[in-house]
Each structure stands twice: as C-alpha cells, then as structure tokens.
C-alpha positions, 0 to 999 in steps of 0.5 A: 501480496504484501503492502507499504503505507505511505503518509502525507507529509502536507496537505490543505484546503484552498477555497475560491477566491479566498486567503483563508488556510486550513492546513491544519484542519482534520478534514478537508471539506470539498464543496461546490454551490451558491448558499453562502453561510456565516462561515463559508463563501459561494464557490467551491474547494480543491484539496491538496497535498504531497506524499512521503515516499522516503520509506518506499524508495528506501524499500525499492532501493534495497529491493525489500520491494523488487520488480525482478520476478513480476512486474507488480507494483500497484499504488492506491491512494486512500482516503476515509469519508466522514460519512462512511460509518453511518448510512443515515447521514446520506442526503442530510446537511452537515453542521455548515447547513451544507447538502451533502453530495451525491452522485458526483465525480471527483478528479485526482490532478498533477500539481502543475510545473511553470511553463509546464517546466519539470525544473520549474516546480511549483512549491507550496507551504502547508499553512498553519490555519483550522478554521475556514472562517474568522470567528471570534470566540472570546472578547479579544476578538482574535481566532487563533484558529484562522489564519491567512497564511500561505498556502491558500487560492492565490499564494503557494508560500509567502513570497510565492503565488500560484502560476494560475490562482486555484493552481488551474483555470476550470474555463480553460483560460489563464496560464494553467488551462484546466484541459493542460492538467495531468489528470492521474484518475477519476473516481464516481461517488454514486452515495456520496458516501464512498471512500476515495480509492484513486489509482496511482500505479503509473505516476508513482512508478514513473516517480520511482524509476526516475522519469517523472521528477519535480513533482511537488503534490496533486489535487483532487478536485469537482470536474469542472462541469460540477464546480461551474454549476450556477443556479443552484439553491443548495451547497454541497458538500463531501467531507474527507480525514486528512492527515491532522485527523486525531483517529485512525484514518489518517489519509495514505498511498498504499503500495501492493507487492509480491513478495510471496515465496512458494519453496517447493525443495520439500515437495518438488513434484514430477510433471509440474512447475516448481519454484526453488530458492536461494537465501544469502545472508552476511552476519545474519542479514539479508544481501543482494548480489550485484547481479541476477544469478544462473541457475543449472538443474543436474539430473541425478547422476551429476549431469547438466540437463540441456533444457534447463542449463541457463535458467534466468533467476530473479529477486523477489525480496531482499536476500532471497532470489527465485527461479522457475522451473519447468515440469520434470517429465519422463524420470523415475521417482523418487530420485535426487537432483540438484540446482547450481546457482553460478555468477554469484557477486557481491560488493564486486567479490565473486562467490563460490557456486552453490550447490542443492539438492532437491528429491523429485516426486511421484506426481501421484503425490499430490492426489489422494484417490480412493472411495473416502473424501478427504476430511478437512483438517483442523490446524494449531499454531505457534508463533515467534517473532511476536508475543502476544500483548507485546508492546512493539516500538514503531521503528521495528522489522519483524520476522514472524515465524507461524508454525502450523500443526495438526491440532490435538498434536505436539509435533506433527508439522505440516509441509505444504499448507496454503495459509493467510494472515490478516492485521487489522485494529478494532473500534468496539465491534467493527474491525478495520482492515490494515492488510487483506488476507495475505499468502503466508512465505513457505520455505524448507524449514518453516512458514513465515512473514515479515511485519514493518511497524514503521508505516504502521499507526500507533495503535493496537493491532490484532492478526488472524490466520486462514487456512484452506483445507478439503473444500473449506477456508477456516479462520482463526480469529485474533491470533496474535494481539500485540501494540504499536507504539511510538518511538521518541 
C-alpha cells in the first residue's frame, strides 16, 4: 500500500456569534462552555477548511493510482493534537484558562450547498486574522494581528454570508437545520488527547468519479448535544495544528493505495496461484494503453490451454498491467510456458501481441523439509535511485532501486524476498511516522519502489528496511537518510 498527502489549501476558526477571523492562526481551538475570558466570548468554534486534490486527481488520471485490479482507495483525514506529545497536559487548562476537554465526540461535516443545490455552492474566503481577541499590544492601539475580515460566523467573503450564520443551526431550525447536514464521520475522543482520524473514502471517491461535485470544504464541529450544554462552570477546549503550523504537523488527507507488484516470472510455481506482469514504457517512460489487454497462458508445446485463453488483465499503476493466474496443475516440472497479451492499443495505434516466457516449478520448491530448522537469514542492501544525505528538491519522482543480498557476499542476490520500507522524520529521540511499513514491488530483475517528494514536507527524512525470514522480522534501521527541500 502506498500512500498520497494531500494538503489544506484554506482553513478558519468561525466562533459564535462573532466577526473575528483566524485563518491564519497555527492552530484551530475547538471550544464549548460558558467561562468568558479576556480574549474569548461564551459559546463555542466550528473549524473549517478545503483540501488540494490537484496532485491526487493528476495521480488518479494518469492512473499512477488505479482502482482496476482492487478497488482499494481509502482516504484519512489527519490532524495532529496540540496535546498529544505529553500525557501530563490531560485535565489541565491551556494558557486561555480553558479546561481541556475530554470525553467528547466531534463530527466531520459537508459545507452545505443553498437550497441544498450542488450548482449553488457556498464560497468562502480564508481570512487574514491570528488572534481571536482584539488586543492592543503597542501604544498605537492597533493589532495587526486581529482582523474582521470575512470568513468568520455570519460572512463567507465580503460581499457574501453564510446561508445560516455558523454555516448550520445546531437546534435545527433556520435554512440549514443541522438534521440537513452531510455528515462524513464521527470520531469519540476518550482523553482528549487523541488525534483526529476521520474517514473520508466515500466522500472523496465520489468527488473523484465525479458524482459529488460543488463541494467547497467541510467542518468539524461539537455534536450539538456538547455545544448547547448550558450551566457549565468551566470552558473547554481542544486545540488541533492547521495548515499555518510552523512544525511538522501540518493537517492532511491521506489517501492509501495498492500498487504493490508481486512478479512471479522468476518463480512461478505449480499448484499455486501466480501473478505475471507486463511493462510498457515510450522513451523511457511508463504508458497506459487505451484499453485492459487479454492474457492467453501457451503450454509448452505452443498451445493455448483452453481454461486460461481469456484472462481479464488490469492496471495496477501506471505502465504496468497485471494478470492473475490460476494454479497450474497436472504438468511435468520444470517446463517452460508462455503468456500472450493481445488487443494492445495506444493512442488509437495497435501494438503487436507480446509474447513471454515463464518456466514452472515443482511445488516442492517452496518447501524445505528435513530434520534441520531453517536459520534465519541476515540481509545487506544496496541502494539506487537515492544517495545517502542527498538533498532532493520537492518536485522530484524517484524510483529507488534496493538490491537485497545475502549479507557477508558480493553477489549473492536473493529472488524472492518479503521486504518493507518505511519513511519517517525525527524530532530528538521520537520518529514521527510518514509511510507505515510498506511491501516492497518484486519484478524479474530487481526490487524497488517509488518515492514523490511533491506531497512531501520539506524536512529530513530517514528509510528503514524490514525483512521476514525463518520466523523472524528484522529491521534495519535508518537505511537511506536523504532531505527534502523546497523548489522556487
């Protein structure tokens, strides 16, 4: 499973009843109660914002992320609590001399169309605002960091409001009742503590396939039930990063795919299900043909065998189409065989059929049997693609190359290996997760995966390698350290 970030391109604190913007703020503080302050008024916040999908639909167009061969897309909104890195901030108050919350739920929402009319969206601006109080820090008596500059409760821009002030009416009256809401998910917070993790799969796979269309940004808000709370003594409070943060936990929507290729040419086996590939590149670069191509497996006299004369194939990324084939069975091994791929267009040219060969394996291949156990291996690497401490600009693609070895040898390659990257940043002794542990693509002649730095934060980034062996799961820690750096 390989993943895409995908960044905020606005966001705001609306507050009840209020003016006052804070687009620009670093975090977005979602309160609810009825202790005033200097700085805050009672009520409550509803935070809002809109994604940047331009890179996951370029993606999804050129079907670097494709849905032939699974139908696999899910997407993750993630956003990082203030509060998360130290346990000893639960049930104490921020710097407002607000309680922070716990044991609540919080709703991610659908901005709402007028009238419930998708070609009537509702368009808001980010703001310029900071501070959610007009504080006077200077004798001039002006604080250029407060501003009443639309978004806020009542205005989406400045010649536009809101259809209901607060985008929805959590008593279920006015034009945007909240019972009219889209909600996308729901998410319980038992400490407080927790970072959001709303799923998103269905509401971005519509927007992707075109039918959901109009949408201008969600919300995420207190259920009702919280914010209407009256006769409280206390206001509470959960502060989250958004995309102004100066750190590394910047809000995103995480999209994971599979696009793991398992090329069993080298080792295609009797008795068991097998994959086979196909790799088509122009000038070095991958293609896609204009339709899925038929796949005809050829015993080894020439022979199409009847079972397996019309294989469906499928796009699992771009360039590279897959086919599943059933388990061989009843044939003498080894012996070669050979997989046919016809209709084979591109661009509206027909391209010739393309003929394979594979040799098929005894299954006892697979085993080792005896009255010795099996001892785990130890692995070295070599790597392409990226050199160590390389500083890599943030609009580059690479393909990084890991050649696994039996370690203490020179060039004693290994065939068939089950091997896992990581990527990750630290901060002092804590590493913080990019990519979970992710299956590493096997093809004929090499092992490999693909790395985008352009959802990638400008940052230093560390890879380790996992592989499983006899029983055991080694890691090696810190393989590849390289920088991502910004491009202008």
């Amino acid at each position: 499973m390989s993943i895409n970030n995908s960044y905020f391109k606005r966001n705001n604190t609306i507050i009840f009843n209020s003016f006052t913007n804070t687009g620009r703020n670093p975090v977005t503080e979602l309160f609810y109660g009825n202790l005033p302050t200097s700085q805050y008024p009672i009520g409550y916040s509803r935070f809002i914002f809109d994604l940047d999908l331009t890179l996951l639909k370029e993606k999804v167009l050129n079907q670097i992320i494709s849905t032939d061969c699974t139908n696999n897309l899910v997407h993750t909104l993630r956003m990082t609590n203030t509060s998360t890195f130290d346990l000893e901030l639960i049930n104490t108050f921020t710097s407002q001399g607000r309680r922070r919350a716990t044991s609540f739920d919080l709703i991610l929402f659908r901005i709402p169309f007028i009238d419930n009319d998708p070609s009537r969206p509702q368009y808001w601006d980010e703001g310029v605002g900071y501070d959610y109080a007009d504080l006077q820090y200077d004798i001039s008596g002006i604080d250029r960091n407060y501003s009443t500059r639309p978004s806020n409760w009542y205005e989406t821009t400045t010649l536009g409001t809101w259809e209901q002030a607060g985008i929805y009416s959590n008593t279920n009256i006015g034009l945007t009742p909240y019972s009219a809401l889209t909600i996308v998910d729901e998410q319980h917070f038992e400490f407080g503590n927790e970072n959001i993790s709303f799923d998103m799969t269905q509401e971005i796979n519509d927007i992707l396939n075109g039918t959901l269309t109009g949408v201008t940004g969600w919300g995420i808000a207190f259920k009702p039930q919280v914010e209407l709370l009256d006769g409280l003594s206390e206001t509470y409070e959960v502060q989250f990063f958004t995309r102004h943060t100066q750190t590394f936990y910047e809000p995103y929507l995480e999209t994971s795919y599979n696009d793991l290729i398992e090329d069993d040419r080298n080792n295609f086996t009797l008795g068991k299900v097998n994959k086979l590939y196909l790799y088509l590149y122009q000038d070095g670069n991958p293609i896609n043909l204009d339709n899925l191509p038929t796949v005809a497996i050829l015993d080894n006299m020439g022979n199409v065998i009847p079972s397996l004369s019309a294989l469906t194939g499928c796009q699992r990324t771009q360039g590279v189409y897959e086919v599943t084939v059933p388990p061989l069975i009843g044939y003498k091994t080894p012996c070669t065989f050979s997989d046919k791929w016809t209709g084979l267009t591109y661009n509206g040219f027909p391209l010739p059929n393309v003929i394979n060969d594979f040799t098929l394996q005894p299954f006892k291949n697979g085993f080792t049997i005896g009255t010795n156990s099996q001892d785990p291996k130890i692995y070295g690497f070599d790597y392409y693609g990226i050199k160590q401490d390389e500083k890599i600009f943030n609009t580059d693609i690479r393909k990084v190359g890991v050649i696994i070895k039996q370690a203490y040898t020179t060039n004693r390659l290994l065939p068939k290996v089950s091997a896992y990257y990581r990527v990750y940043v630290r901060e002092g002794q804590t590493e913080v997760q990019v990519q979970d542990w992710t299956q590493i693509n096997r093809t004929p002649n090499e092992y490999y995966f693909i790395f985008d730095t352009r959802d990638k934060i400008p940052n230093e980034y560390y890879i380790d390698i996992k592989v499983e062996s006899s029983g055991e799961i080694n890691t090696y820690k810190r393989q590849i350290k390289f920088q991502i750096v910004n491009y202008k």
